[in-house]
N, C-alpha and C positions, 0 to 999 in steps of 0.2 A: 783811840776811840773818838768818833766824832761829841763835841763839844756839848751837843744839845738833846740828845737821846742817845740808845743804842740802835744802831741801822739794821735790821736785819733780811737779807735777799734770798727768797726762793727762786731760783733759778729753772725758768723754762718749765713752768707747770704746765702747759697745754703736751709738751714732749715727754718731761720726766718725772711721773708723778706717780708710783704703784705702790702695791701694799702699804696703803695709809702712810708714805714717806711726809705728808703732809702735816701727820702730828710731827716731826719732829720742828719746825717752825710754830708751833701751836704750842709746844712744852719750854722750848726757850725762852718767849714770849712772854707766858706766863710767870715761867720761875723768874724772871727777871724782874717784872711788874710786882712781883709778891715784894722783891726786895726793896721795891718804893724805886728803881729806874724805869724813868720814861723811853717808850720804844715803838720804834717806826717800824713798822712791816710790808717790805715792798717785792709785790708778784710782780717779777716782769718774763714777759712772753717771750715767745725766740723769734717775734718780729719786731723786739724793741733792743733797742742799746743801753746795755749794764751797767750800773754806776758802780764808778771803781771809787766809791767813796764809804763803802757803807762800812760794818764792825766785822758781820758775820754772811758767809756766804751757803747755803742748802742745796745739793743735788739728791734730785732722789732717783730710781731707779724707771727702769723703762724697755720697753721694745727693743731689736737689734736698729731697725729703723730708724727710729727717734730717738736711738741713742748714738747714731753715726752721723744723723741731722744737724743734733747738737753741737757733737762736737765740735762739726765744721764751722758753724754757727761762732760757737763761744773762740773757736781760733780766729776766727777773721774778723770777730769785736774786738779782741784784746782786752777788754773789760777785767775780764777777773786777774789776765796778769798782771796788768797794774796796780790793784788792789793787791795782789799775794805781794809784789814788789815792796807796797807803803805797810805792810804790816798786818793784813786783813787774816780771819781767819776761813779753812775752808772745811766745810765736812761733805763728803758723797758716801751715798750709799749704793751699794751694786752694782748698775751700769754707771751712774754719778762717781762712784770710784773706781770703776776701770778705770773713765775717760781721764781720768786724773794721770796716768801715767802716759806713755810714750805709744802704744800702739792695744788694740784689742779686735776682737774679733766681730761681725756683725754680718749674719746671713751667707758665712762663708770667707768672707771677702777682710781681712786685714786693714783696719781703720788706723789712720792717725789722733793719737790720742794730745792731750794739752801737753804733754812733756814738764806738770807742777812736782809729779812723783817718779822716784826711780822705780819703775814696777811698767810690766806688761801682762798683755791677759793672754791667751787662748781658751781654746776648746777642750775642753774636760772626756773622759771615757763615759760620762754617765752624767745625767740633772743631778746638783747637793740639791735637796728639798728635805723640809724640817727642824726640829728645835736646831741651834745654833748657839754652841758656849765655851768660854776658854777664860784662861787668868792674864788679865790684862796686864803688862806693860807693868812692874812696881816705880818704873819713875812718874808715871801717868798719875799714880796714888789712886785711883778706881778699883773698886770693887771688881768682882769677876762679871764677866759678859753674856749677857741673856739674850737670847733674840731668833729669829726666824729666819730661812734662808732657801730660795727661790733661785738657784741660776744653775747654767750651763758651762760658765767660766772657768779656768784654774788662773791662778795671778801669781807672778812669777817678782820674786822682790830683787830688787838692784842692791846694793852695798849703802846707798843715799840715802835710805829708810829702815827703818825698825818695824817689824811685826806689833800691828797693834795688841794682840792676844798669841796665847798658845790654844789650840784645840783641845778642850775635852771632849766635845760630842757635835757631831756634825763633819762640815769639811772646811769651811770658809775659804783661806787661800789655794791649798793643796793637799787637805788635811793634817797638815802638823802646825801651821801659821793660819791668823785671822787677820784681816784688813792689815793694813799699814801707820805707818804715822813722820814729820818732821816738821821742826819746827810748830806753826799752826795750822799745819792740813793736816788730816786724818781722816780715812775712808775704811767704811766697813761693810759685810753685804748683810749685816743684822737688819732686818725689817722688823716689825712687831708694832710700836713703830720704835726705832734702836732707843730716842731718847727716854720715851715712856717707860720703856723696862728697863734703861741703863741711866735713870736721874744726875748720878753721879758722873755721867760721863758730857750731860747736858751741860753740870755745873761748871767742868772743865772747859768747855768750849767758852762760857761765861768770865769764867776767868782769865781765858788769852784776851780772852776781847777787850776785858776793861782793867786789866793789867792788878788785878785784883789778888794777893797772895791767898785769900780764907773770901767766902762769900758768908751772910749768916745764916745760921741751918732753916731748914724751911722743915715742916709735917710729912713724913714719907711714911705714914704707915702703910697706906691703902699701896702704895707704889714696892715696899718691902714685904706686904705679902704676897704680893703679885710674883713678885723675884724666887720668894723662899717656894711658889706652891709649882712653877717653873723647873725649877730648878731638882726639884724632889720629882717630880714626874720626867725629868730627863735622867735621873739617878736609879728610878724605879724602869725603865726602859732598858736602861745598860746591865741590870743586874738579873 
């Protein structure tokens, strides 16, 4: 972690920036700040060069477009592989976590993706759209996973990554797996926005960053009924 703050990067908000992927830098920030660390927040465009210095890195989701833009973009900075190199962490959400892996799909046409995850995407029989939940990962220590889900994708995992979730409602990767995870990258197509409904999964990312084993608990009521009233109307759907 840099010395003087926690650095944290939104990557390429003019390209990938949907269903409010924007609180998830908004909730990091905060819970962070609540814990008494000072913390840099830095938007950079996909017409600027990305510091491969910062703690924690944000994609959000986006257009077939501006998500093949990007990529190309973030491949020929080399920015963020430097950063995953020195230790940095990364989160992407839906198109942000295709790109993460080796190849995905965009307006037909087979994109080169960052090659940071073992995983590829294609084209799905049908749009997933709606609630979004599954039981995280027990070595992650997170709670189960809330959240919203808007794509056309299916994501296929490689052997080099673990399933960030299993599916109880929705589809996420294929319907039996949710987003991915190794080491400190981890991508999911939970929008809502993911961190807001998954606190826990915020604090996680807080803790690779500052190498942190326990953070101190913070006030999650208003954020735990959110989860429970969630989560009971995805219960009450299914039955």
């Amino acid at each position: 972690m840099s010395t003087e703050s926690l650095r944290i990067v939104w990557i390429y908000p003019d390209l990938l920036s949907t269903y409010g992927d924007r609180g998830n830098m908004l909730i990091l920030a905060r819970r962070a700040q609540q814990r008494g660390m000072p913390v840099e927040v830095l938007e950079v465009r996909s017409d600027q060069a990305l510091p491969a210095t910062a703690d924690i890195y944000l994609i959000g989701g986006g257009e077939d477009g501006p998500q093949a833009l990007g990529a190309q973009r973030l491949r020929a900075d080399g920015g963020l592989h430097r950063a995953v190199a020195q230790g940095s962490v990364v989160f992407g959400v839906c198109a942000g976590y295709q790109l993460l892996g080796t190849s995905f799909f965009a307006k037909g046409v087979q994109c080169a993706g960052l090659e940071l995850l073992d995983l590829s995407s294609d084209r799905g029989p049908s749009r997933a759209v709606g609630e979004l939940a599954g039981d995280i990962d027990p070595r992650l220590g997170v709670p189960a996973l809330t959240g919203f889900e808007n794509h056309g994708g299916r994501t296929h995992l490689g052997p080099g990554v673990s399933p960030l979730a299993r599916v109880t409602a929705g589809v996420g990767n294929d319907g039996a797996t949710e987003g991915a995870w190794r080491g400190k990258l981890l991508g999911t197509y939970s929008h809502g926005p993911a961190l807001a409904r998954n606190p826990a999964l915020a604090d996680l990312l807080l803790r690779w960053a500052t190498g942190a084993h326990q953070l101190p608990p913070l006030d999650d009521t208003w954020a735990d009924r959110l989860r429970a009233e969630r989560r009971a109307a995805v219960a009450a759907a299914r039955a």
